[in-house]
C-alpha positions in Angstrom: 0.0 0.0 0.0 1.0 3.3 -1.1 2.1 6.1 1.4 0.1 9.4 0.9 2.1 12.8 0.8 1.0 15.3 3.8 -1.1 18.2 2.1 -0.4 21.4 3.6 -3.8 22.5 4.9 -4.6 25.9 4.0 -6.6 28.7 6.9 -7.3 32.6 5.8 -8.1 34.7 7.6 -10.8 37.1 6.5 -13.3 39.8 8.0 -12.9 38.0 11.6 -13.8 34.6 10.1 -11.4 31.8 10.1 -11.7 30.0 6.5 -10.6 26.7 5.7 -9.6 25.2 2.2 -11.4 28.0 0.5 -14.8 26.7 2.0 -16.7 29.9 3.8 -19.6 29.5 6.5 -22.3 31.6 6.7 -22.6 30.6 10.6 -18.8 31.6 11.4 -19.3 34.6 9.6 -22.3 35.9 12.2 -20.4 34.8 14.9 -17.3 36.6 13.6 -18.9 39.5 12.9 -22.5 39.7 15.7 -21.3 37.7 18.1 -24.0 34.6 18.0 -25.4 32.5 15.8 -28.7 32.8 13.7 -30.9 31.3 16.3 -30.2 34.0 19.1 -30.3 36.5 16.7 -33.2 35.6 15.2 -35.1 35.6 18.5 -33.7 39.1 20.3 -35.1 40.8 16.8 -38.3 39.5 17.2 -37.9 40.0 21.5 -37.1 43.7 19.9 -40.7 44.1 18.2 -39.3 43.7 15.1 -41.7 42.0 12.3 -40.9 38.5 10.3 -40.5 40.9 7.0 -37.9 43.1 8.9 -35.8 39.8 10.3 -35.7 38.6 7.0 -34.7 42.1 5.2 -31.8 41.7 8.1 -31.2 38.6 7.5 -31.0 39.2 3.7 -28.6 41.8 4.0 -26.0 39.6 6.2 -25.9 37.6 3.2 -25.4 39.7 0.6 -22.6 41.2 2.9 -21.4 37.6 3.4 -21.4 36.9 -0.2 -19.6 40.2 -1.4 -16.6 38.6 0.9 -17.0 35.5 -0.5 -16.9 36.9 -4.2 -14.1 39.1 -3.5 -11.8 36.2 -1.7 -13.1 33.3 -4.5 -14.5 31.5 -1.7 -17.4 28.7 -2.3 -19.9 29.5 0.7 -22.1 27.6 2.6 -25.5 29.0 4.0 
């Protein structure tokens, strides 16, 4: 059997977010950038008064900011 040759693993570092093999994750990106994941964020918006069409307008813009990164870096992302 055949020996296989160590590959160098490869971690950037971008916007806060540690990213591994070029694979981005929406998840480490809110807890890079708010602090928590989706779940907890989700419920102190709506604790806040705000509406299910304002969450998701938030929510929408965390991913088009998370896939600007993405595009600029070449990353494949994962939602």
């Amino acid at each position: 059997m055949k020996k296989r040759k160590k590959v160098k693993r490869e971690f950037v570092d971008v916007a806060g977010m540690l990213v591994f093999e070029h694979h981005a994750y929406f998840k480490d990106y809110l807890e890079a950038q708010i602090g928590a994941g989706w779940y907890l964020i989700k419920r102190s918006l709506f604790d806040a008064g705000y509406t299910v069409t304002e969450v998701n307008a938030y929510r929408d813009a965390l991913l088009e900011d998370f896939d600007k990164i993405c595009k600029e870096n070449g990353f494949v992302k994962y939602i």
